[in-house]
N, C-alpha and C positions, 0 to 999 in steps of 0.2 A: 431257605430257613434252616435245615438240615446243617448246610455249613455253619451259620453263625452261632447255631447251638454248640458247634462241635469247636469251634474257636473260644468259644467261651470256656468250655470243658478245658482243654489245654491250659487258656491263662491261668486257671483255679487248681490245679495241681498242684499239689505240695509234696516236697521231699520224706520219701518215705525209708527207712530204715528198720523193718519189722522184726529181725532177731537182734539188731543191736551190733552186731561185727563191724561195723566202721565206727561207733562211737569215738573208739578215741584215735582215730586217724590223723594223723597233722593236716593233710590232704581235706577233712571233712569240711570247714568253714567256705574253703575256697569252692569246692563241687555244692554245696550245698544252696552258693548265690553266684552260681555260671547262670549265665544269659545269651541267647543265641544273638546275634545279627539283627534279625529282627523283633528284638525285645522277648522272646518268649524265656522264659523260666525252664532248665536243663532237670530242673532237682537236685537229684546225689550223685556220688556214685554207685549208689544201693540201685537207683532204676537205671544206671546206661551200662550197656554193656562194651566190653573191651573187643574191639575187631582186630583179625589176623592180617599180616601185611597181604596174603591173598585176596583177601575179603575186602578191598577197598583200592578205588584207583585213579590219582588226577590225570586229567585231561584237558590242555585247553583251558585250563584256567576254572574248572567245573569237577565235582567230585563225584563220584559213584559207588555204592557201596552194597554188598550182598548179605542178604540176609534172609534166613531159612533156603537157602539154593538158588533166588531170587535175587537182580540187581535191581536198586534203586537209585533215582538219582537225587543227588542231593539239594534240597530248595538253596539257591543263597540264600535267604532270610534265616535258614537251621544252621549253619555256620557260627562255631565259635571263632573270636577273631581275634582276643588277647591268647600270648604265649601257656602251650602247654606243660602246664606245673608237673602231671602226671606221668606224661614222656607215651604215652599208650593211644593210639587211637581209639574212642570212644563213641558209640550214637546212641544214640535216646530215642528209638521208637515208640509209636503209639498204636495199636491194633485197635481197630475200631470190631462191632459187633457181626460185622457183615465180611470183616478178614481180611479186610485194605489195611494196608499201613501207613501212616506217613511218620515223615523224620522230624521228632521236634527239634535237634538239635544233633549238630556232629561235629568233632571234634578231631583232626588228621592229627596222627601221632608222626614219627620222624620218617618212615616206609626204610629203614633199616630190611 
């Protein structure tokens, strides 16, 4: 029951931009209506953060990505799959209340 609440939560997230600094982004329409793989909703860029070429590593055909000192891996279904406009690897995590994370969406940049 716990999950399907919690799937629910996700769908119902809207992009949030709370002082305003991306407004006038050219970048903002496009981050705004990203969509992972498995249909979920990314938001902005206001909620995903930019990962370090360290901080992220394919393998296999499977992503993995570190965050707070911690590696996760990445669901296929979090997977964005059209070309990135940004050039930056990007994930959208979710902390729930109890300090698990999962990835709603991630996005590999070029690993320059």
């Amino acid at each position: 029951m716990l999950g399907v609440g919690a799937a629910l939560l996700i769908g119902n997230v809207k992009a949030r931009d709370v002082d305003g600094r991306y407004a006038n982004s050219p970048l903002k329409g496009w981050f705004d209506n990203l969509k992972s793989k498995g249909g979920a909703p990314c938001c902005s860029d206001a909620d995903g953060s930019a990962v370090s070429d360290v901080d992220w590593e394919a393998k296999g055909g499977r992503y993995r990505v570190r965050i707070d000192g911690r590696w996760y891996d990445v669901p296929e279904e979090a997977l964005i799959t059209e070309p990135n406009r940004a050039g930056r690897t990007m994930v959208w995590p979710v902390t729930y209340q109890d300090g698990s994370i999962h990835i709603r969406c991630f996005m590999p940049g070029s690993m320059t």
